[in-house]
N, CA, C and O atoms as a printed pandas DataFrame, in Angstrom:
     atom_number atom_name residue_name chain_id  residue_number  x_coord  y_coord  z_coord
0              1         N          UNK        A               1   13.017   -0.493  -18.976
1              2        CA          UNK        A               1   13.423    0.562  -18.067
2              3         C          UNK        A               1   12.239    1.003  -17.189
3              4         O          UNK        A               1   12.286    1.197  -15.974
4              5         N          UNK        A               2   10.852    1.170  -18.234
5              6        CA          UNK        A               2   10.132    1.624  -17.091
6              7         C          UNK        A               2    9.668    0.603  -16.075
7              8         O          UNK        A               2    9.414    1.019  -14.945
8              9         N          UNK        A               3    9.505   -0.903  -16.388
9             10        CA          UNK        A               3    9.052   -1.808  -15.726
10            11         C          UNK        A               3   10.353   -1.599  -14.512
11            12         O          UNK        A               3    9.733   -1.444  -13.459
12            13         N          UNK        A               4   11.221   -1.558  -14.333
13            14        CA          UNK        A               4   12.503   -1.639  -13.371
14            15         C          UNK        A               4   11.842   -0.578  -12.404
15            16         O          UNK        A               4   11.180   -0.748  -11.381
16            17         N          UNK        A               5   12.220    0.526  -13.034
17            18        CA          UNK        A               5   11.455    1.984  -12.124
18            19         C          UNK        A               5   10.202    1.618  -11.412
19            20         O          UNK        A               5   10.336    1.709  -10.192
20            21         N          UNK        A               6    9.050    1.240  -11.795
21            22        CA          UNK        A               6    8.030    1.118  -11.445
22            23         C          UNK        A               6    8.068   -0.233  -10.206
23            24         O          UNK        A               6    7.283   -0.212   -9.258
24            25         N          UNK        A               7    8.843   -1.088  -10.348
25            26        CA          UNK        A               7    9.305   -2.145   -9.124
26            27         C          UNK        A               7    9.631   -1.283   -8.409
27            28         O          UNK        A               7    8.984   -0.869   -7.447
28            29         N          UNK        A               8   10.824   -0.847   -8.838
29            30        CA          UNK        A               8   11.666   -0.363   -7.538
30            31         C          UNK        A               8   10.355    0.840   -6.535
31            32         O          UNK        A               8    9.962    0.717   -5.375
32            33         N          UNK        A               9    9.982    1.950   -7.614
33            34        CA          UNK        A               9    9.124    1.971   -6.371
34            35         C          UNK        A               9    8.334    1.610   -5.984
35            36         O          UNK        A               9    8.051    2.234   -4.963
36            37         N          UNK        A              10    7.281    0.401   -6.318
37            38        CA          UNK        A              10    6.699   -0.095   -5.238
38            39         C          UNK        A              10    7.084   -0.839   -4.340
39            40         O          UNK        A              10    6.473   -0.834   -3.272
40            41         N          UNK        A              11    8.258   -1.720   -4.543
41            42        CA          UNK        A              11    9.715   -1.886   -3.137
42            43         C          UNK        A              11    9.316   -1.076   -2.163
43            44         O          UNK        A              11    8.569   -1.328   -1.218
44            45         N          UNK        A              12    9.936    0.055   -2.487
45            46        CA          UNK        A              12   10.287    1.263   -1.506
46            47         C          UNK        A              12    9.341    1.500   -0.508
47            48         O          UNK        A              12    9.540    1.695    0.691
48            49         N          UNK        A              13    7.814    1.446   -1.408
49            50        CA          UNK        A              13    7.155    1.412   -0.830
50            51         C          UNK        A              13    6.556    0.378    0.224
51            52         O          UNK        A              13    5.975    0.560    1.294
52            53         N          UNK        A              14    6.914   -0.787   -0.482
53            54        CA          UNK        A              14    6.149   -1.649    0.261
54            55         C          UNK        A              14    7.397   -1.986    1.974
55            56         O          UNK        A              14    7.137   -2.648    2.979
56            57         N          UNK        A              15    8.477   -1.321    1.673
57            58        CA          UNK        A              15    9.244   -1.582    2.298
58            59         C          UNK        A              15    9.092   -0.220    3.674
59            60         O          UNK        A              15    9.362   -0.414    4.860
60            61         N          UNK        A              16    8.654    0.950    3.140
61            62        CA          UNK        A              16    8.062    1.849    3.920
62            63         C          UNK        A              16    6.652    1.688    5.058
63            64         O          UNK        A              16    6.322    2.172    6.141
64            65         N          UNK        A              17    6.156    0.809    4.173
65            66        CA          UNK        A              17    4.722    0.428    4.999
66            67         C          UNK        A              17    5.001   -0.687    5.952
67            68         O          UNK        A              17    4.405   -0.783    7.026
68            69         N          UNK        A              18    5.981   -1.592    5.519
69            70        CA          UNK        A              18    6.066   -2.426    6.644
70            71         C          UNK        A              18    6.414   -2.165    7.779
71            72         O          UNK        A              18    5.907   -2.728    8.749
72            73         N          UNK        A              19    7.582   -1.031    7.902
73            74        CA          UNK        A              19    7.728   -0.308    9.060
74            75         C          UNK        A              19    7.214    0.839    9.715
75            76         O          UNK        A              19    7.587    1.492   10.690
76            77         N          UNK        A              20    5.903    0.944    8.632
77            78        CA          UNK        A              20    5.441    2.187    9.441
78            79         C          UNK        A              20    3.839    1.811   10.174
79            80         O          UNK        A              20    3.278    2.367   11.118
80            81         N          UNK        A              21    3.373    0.601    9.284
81            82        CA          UNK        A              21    2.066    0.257    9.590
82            83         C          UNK        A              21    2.098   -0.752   11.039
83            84         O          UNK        A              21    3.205   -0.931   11.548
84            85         N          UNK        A              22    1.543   -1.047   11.333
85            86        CA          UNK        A              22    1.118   -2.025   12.991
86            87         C          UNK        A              22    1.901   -2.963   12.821
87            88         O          UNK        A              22    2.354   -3.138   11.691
88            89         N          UNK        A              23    2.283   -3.840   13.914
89            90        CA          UNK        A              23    3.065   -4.597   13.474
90            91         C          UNK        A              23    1.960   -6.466   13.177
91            92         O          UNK        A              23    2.369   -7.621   13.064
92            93         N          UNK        A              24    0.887   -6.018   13.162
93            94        CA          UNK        A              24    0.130   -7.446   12.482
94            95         C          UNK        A              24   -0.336   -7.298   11.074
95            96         O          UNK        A              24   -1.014   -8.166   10.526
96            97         N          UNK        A              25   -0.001   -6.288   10.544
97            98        CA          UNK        A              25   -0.181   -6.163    9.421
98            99         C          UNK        A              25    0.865   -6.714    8.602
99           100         O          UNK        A              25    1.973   -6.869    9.116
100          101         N          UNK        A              26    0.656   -7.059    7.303
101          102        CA          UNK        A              26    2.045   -7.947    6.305
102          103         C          UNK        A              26    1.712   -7.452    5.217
103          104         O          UNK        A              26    0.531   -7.370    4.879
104          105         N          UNK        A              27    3.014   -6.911    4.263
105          106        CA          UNK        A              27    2.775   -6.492    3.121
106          107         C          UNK        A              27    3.869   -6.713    2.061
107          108         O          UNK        A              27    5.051   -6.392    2.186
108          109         N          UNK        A              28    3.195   -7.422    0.800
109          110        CA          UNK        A              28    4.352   -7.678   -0.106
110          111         C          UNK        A              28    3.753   -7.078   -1.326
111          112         O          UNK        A              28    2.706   -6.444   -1.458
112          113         N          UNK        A              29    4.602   -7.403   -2.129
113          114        CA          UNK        A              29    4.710   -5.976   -3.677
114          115         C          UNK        A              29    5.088   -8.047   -4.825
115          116         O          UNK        A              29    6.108   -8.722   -4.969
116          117         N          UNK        A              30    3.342   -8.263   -5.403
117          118        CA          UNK        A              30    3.318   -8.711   -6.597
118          119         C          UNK        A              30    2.419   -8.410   -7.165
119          120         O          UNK        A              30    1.523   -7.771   -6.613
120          121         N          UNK        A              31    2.355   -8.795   -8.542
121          122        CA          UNK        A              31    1.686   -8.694   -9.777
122          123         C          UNK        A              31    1.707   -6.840  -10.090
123          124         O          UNK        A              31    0.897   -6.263  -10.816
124          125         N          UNK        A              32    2.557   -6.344   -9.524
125          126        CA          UNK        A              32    2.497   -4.860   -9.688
126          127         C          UNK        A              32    2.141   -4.287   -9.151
127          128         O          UNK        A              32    2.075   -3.086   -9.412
128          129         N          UNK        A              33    1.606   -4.940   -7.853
129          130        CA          UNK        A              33    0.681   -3.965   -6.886
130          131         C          UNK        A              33    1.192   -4.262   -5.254
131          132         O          UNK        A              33    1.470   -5.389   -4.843
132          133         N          UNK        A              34    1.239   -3.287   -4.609
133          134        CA          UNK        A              34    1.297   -3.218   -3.328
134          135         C          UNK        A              34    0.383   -4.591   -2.274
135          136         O          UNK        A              34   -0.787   -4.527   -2.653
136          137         N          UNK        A              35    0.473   -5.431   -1.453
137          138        CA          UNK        A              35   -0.680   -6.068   -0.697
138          139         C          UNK        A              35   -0.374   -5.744    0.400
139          140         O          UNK        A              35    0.780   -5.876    0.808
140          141         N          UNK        A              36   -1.439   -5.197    1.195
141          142        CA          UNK        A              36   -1.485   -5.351    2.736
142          143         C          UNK        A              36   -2.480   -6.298    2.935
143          144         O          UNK        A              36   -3.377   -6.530    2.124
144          145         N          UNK        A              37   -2.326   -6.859    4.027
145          146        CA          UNK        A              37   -2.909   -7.907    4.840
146          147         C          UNK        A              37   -2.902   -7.314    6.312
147          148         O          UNK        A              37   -1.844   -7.152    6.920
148          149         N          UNK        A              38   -4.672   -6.865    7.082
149          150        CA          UNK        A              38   -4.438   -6.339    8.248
150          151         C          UNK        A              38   -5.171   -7.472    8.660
151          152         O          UNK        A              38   -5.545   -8.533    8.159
152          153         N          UNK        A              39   -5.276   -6.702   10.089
153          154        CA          UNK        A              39   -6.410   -7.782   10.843
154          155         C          UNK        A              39   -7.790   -7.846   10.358
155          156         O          UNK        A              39   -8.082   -7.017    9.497
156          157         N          UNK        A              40   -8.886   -8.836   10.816
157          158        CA          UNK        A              40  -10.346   -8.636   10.473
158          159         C          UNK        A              40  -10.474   -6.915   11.040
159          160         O          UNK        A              40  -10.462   -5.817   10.483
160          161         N          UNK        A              41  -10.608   -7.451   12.568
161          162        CA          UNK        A              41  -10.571   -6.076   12.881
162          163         C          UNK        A              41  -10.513   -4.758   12.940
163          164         O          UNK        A              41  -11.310   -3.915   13.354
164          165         N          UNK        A              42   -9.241   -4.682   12.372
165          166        CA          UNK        A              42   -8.700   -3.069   11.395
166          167         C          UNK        A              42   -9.393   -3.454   10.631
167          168         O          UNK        A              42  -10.388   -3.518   11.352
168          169         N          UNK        A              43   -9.757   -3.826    9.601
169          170        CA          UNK        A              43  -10.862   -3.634    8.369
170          171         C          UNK        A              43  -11.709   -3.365    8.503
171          172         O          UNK        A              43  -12.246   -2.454    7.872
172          173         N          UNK        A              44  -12.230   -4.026    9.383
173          174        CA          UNK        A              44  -14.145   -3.613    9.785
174          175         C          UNK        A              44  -13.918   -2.435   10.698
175          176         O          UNK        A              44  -14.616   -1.427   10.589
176          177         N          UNK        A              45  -13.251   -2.505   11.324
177          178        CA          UNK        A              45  -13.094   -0.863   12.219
178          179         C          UNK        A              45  -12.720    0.496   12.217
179          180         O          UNK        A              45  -13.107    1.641   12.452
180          181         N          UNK        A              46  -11.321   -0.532   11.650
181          182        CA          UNK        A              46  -10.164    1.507   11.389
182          183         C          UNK        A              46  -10.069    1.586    9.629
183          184         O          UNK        A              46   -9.110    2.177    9.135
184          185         N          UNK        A              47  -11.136    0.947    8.725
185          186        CA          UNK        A              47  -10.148    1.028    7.602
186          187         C          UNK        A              47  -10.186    2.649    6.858
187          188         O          UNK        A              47   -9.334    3.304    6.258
188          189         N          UNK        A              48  -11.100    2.813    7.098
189          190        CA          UNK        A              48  -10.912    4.684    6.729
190          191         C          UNK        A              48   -9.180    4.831    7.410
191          192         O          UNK        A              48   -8.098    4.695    6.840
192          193         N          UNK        A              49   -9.459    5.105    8.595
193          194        CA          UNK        A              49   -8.001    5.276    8.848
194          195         C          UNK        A              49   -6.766    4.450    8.516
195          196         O          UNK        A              49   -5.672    4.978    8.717
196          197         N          UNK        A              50   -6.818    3.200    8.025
197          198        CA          UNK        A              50   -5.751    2.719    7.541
198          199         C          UNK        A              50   -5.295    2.935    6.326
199          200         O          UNK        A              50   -4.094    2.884    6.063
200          201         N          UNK        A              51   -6.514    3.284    5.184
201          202        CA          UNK        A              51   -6.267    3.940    4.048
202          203         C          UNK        A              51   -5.623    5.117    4.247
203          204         O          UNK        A              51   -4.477    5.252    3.817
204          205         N          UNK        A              52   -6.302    6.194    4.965
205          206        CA          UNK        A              52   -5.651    7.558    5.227
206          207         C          UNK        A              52   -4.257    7.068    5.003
207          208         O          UNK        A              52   -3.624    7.148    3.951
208          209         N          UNK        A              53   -3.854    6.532    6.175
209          210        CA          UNK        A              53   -2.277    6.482    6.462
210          211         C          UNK        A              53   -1.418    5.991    5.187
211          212         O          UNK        A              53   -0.375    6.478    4.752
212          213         N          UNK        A              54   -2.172    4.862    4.703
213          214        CA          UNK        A              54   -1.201    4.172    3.800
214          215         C          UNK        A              54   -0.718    5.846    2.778
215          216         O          UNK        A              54    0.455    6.180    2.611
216          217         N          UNK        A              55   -1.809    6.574    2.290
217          218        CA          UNK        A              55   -1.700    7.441    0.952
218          219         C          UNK        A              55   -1.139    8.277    2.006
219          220         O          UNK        A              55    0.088    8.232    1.913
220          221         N          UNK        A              56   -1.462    8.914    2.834
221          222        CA          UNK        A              56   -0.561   10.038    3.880
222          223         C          UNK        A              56    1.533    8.994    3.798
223          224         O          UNK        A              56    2.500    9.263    3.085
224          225         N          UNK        A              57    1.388    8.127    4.648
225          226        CA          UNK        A              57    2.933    7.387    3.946
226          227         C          UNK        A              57    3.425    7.538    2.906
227          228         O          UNK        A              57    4.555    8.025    2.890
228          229         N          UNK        A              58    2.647    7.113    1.403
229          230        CA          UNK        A              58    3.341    7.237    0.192
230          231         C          UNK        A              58    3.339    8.754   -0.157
231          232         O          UNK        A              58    4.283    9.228   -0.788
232          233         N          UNK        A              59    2.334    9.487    0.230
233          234        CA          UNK        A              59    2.529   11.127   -0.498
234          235         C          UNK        A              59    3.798   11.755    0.433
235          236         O          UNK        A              59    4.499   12.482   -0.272
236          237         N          UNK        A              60    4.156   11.689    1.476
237          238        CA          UNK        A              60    5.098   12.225    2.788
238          239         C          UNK        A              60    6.234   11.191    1.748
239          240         O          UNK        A              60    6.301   11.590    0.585
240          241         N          UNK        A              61    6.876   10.256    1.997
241          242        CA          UNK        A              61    7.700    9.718    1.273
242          243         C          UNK        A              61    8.459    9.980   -0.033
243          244         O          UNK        A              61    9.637   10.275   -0.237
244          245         N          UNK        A              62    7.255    9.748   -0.982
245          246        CA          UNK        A              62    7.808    9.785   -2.089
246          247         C          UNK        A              62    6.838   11.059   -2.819
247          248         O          UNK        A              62    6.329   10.343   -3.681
248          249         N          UNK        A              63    6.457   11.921   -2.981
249          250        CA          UNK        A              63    5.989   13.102   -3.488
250          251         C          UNK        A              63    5.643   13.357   -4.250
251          252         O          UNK        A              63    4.479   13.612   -4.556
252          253         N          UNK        A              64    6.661   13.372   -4.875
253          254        CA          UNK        A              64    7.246   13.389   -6.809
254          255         C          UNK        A              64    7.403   12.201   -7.636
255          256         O          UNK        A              64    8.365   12.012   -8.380
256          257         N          UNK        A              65    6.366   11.364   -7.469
257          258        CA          UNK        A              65    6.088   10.434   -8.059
258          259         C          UNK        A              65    5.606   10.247   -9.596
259          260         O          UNK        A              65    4.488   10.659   -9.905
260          261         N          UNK        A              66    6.674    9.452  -10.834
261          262        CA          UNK        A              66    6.230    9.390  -12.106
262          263         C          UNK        A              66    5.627    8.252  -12.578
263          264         O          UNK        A              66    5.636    7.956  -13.773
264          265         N          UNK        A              67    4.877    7.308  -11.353
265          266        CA          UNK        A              67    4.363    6.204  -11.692
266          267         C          UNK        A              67    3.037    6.497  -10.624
267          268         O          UNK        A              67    3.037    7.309   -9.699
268          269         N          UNK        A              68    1.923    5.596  -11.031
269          270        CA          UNK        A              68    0.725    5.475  -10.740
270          271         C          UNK        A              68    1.396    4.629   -9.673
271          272         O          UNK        A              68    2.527    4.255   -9.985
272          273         N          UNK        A              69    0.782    4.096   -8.024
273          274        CA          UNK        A              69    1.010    2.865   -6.712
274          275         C          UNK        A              69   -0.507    2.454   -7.159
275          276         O          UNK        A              69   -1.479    3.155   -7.443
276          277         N          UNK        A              70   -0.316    0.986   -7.106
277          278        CA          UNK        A              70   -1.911    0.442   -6.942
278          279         C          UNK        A              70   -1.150   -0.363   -5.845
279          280         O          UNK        A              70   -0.028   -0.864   -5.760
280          281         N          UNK        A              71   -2.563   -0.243   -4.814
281          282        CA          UNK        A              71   -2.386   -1.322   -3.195
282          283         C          UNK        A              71   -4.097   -1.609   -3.144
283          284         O          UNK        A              71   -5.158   -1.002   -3.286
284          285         N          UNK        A              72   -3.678   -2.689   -2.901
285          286        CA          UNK        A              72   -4.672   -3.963   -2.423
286          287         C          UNK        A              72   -4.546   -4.097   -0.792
287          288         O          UNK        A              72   -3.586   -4.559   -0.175
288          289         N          UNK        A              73   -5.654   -3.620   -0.306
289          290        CA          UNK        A              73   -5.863   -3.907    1.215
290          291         C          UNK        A              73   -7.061   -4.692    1.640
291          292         O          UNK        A              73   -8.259   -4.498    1.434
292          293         N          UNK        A              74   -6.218   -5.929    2.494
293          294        CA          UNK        A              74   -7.611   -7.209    2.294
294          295         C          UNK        A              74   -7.413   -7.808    4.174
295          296         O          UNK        A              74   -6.395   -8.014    4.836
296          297         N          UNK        A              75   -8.829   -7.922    4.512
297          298        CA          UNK        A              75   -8.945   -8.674    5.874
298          299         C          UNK        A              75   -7.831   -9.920    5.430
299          300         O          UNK        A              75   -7.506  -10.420    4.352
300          301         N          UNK        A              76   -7.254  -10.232    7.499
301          302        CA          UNK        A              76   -6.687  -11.408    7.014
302          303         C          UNK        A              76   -7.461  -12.848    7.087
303          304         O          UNK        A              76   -6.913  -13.935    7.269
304          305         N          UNK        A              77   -8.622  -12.648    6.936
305          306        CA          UNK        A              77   -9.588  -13.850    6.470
306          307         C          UNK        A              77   -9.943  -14.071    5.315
307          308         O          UNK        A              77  -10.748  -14.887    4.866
308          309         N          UNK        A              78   -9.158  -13.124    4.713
309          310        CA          UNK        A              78   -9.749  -12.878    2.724
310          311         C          UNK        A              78  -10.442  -12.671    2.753
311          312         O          UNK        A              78  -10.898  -13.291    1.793
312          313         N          UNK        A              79  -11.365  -12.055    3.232
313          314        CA          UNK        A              79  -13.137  -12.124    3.508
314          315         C          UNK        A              79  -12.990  -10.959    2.579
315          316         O          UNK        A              79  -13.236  -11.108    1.382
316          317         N          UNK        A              80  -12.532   -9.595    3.152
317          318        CA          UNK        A              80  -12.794   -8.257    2.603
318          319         C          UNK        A              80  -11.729   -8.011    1.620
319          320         O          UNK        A              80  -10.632   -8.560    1.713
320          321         N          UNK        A              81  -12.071   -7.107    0.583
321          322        CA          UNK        A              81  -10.643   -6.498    0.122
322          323         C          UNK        A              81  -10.804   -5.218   -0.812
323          324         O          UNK        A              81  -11.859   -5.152   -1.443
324          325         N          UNK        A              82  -10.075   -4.415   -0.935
325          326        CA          UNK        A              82  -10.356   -3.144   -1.300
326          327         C          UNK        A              82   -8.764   -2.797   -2.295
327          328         O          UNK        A              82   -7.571   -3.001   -2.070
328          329         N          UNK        A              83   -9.410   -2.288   -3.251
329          330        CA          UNK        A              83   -8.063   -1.531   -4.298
330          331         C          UNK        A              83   -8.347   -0.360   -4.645
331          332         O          UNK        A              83   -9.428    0.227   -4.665
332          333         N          UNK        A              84   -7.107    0.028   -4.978
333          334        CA          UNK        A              84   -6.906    1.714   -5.038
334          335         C          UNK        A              84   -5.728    2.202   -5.705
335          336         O          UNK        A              84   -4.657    1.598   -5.758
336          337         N          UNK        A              85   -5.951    3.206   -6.156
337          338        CA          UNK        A              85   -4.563    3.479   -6.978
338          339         C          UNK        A              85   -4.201    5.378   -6.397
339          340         O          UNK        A              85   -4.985    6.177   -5.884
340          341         N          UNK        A              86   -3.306    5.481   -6.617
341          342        CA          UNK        A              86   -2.494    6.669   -6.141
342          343         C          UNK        A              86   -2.173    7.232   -7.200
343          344         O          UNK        A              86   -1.407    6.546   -7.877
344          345         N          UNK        A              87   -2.430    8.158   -7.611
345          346        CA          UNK        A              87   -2.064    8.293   -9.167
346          347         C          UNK        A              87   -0.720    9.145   -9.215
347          348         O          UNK        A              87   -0.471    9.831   -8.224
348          349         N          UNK        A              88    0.286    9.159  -10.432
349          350        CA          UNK        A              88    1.688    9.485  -10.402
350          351         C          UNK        A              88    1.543   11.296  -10.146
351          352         O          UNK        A              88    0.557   11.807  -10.679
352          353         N          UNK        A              89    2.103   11.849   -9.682
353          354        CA          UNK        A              89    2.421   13.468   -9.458
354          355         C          UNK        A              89    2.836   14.104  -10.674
355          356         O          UNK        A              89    2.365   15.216  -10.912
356          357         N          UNK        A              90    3.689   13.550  -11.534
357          358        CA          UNK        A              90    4.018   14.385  -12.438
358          359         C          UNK        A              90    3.933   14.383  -14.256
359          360         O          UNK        A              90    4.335   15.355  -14.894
């Protein structure tokens, strides 16, 4: 049961970010964790601000959250990559 719950919302999520983030960015939901894939660019440039947004998206969204989000945000050269976790609200 909890493994089901814990998919579904990172779905939601990952399904939230695709339409809210740039459109060269790509993001899929395995091994339990969120992936974005931006440009080199956004990484080396905006990634303060792309983090902001991602946790500003999931806290505005979903709020009341009873699961921890871990997202993986990585240049799309694989070069860079950065993880993070969101921890559950309640």
């Amino acid at each position: 049961m909890k493994k089901a719950a814990t998919k579904k919302l990172h779905l939601e999520i990952a399904s939230l970010l695709e339409k809210a983030l740039p459109g060269n960015a790509k993001i899929n939901y395995q091994d339990n964790m969120i992936k974005v894939v931006v440009s080199r660019e956004d990484f080396e440039n905006r990634f303060g601000e792309v983090l902001h947004h991602i946790k500003h998206l999931i806290d505005e969204e979903h709020p009341f959250r009873s699961y921890d989000v871990s997202v993986l945000v990585r240049d799309s050269g694989f070069r860079f990559e950065h993880v993070f976790k969101i921890w559950k609200t309640l």
